[in-house]
MARDREN-608208 format. One line per 5 residues: number of its first residue (from 1); their letters; for each residue x, z, y of C-alpha. Coordinates in nm, 3 decimals. Layout:
% MARDREN-608208
NUM> a> X/Z/Y ~ ...
***
This chain:
% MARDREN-608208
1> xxxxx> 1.723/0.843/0.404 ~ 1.643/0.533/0.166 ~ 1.552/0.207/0.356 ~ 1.283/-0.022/0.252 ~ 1.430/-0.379/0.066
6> xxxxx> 1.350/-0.645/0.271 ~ 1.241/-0.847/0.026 ~ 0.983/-0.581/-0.056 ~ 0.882/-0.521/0.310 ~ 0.844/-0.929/0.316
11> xxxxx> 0.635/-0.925/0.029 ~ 0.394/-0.692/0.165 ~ 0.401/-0.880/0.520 ~ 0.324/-1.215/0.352 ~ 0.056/-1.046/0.120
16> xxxxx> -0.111/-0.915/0.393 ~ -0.088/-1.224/0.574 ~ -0.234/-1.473/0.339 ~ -0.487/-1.279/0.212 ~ -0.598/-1.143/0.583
21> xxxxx> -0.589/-0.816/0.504 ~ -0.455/-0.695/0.809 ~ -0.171/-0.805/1.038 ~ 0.146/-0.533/0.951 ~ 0.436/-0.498/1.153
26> xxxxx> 0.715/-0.556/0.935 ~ 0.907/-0.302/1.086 ~ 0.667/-0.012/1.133 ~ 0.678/-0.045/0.721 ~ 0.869/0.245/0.545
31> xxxxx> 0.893/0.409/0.207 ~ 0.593/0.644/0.326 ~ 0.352/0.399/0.414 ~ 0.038/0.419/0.187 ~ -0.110/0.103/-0.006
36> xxxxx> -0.462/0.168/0.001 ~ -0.468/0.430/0.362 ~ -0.205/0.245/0.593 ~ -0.239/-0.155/0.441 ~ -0.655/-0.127/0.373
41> xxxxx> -0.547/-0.250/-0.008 ~ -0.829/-0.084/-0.228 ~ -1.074/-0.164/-0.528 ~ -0.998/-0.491/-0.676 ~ -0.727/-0.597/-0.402
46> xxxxx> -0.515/-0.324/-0.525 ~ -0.488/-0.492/-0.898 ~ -0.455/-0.840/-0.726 ~ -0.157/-0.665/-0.585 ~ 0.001/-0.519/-0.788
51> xxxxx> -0.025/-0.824/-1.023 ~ 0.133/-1.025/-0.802 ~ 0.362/-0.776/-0.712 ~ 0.457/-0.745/-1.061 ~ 0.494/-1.154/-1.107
56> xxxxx> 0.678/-1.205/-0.744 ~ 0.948/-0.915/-0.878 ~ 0.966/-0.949/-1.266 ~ 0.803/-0.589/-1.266 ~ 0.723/-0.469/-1.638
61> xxxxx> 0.390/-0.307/-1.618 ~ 0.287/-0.258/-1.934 ~ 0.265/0.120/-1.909 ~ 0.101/0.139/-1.558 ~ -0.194/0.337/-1.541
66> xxxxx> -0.398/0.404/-1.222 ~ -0.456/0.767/-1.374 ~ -0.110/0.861/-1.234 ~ -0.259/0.832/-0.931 ~ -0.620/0.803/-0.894
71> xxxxx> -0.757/0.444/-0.829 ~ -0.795/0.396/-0.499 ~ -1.126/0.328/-0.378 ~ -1.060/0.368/-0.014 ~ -1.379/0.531/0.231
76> xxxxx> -1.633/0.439/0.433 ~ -1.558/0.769/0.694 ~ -1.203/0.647/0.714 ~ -1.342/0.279/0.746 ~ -1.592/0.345/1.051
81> xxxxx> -1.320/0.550/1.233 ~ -1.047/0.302/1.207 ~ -1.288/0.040/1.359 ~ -1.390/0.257/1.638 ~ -1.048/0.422/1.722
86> xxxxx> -0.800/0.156/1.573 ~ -0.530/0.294/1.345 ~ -0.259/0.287/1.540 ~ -0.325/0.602/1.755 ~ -0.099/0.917/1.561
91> xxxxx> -0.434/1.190/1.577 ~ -0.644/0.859/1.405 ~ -0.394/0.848/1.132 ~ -0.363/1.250/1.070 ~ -0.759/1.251/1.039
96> xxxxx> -0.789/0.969/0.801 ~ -0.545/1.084/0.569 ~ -0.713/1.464/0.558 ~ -1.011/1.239/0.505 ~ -0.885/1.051/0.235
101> xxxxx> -0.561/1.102/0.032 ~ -0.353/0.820/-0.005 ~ -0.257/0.747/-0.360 ~ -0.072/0.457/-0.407 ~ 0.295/0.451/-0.178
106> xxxxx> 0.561/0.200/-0.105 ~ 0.801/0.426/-0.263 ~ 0.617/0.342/-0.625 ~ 0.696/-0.027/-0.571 ~ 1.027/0.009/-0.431
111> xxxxx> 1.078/0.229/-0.776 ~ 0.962/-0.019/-0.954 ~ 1.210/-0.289/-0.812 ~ 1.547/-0.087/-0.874 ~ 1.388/0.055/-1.217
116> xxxx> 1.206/-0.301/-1.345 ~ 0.906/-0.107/-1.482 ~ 0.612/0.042/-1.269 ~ 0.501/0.371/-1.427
***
């Protein structure tokens, strides 16, 4: 099984971190976790992203194109149940993602870093 880079995994953790998303366990981080489900990175965070994603890496992304896989626009069901329950409960993360279907994966970015494009 492929390991996360750590310089992706500390790009993510200082994103996250200076833009208060949401505090992220470096190490709970894997190839699986989902942008916009797992990080709360939606809407117009998710360009912000993946600009500065694309800067901090020397990412070509001249041919990226959300319709790949669906802009992600996040949900309000998923929303109200992760500030009820927390996220960090295993049946809280099953339901959200039957609720809403992550698009956007830290597998694409850690593509993009061995490849130098994001497609």
């Amino acid at each position: 099984m492929e390991e996360l880079q750590p310089q992706l995994r500390t790009f993510i953790v200082e994103y996250c971190t200076k833009y208060k998303i949401r505090e992220v366990d470096p190490y709970a981080l894997s190839l699986d976790t989902s942008i916009d489900l797992d990080l709360d990175i939606f809407d117009i965070e998710i360009d912000l992203f993946i600009a500065e994603f694309a800067e901090k890496f020397h990412i070509d992304q001249s041919k990226f194109s959300w319709y790949k896989y669906g802009y992600p626009t996040g949900s309000a069901s998923v929303k109200l149940i992760k500030t009820i329950f927390g996220y960090q409960r295993p049946w809280v993360k099953r339901l959200s993602s039957r609720i809403y279907k992550p698009k956007f994966k830290v597998a694409n970015l850690q593509d993009a870093v061995r490849t130098g494009k994001l497609l």
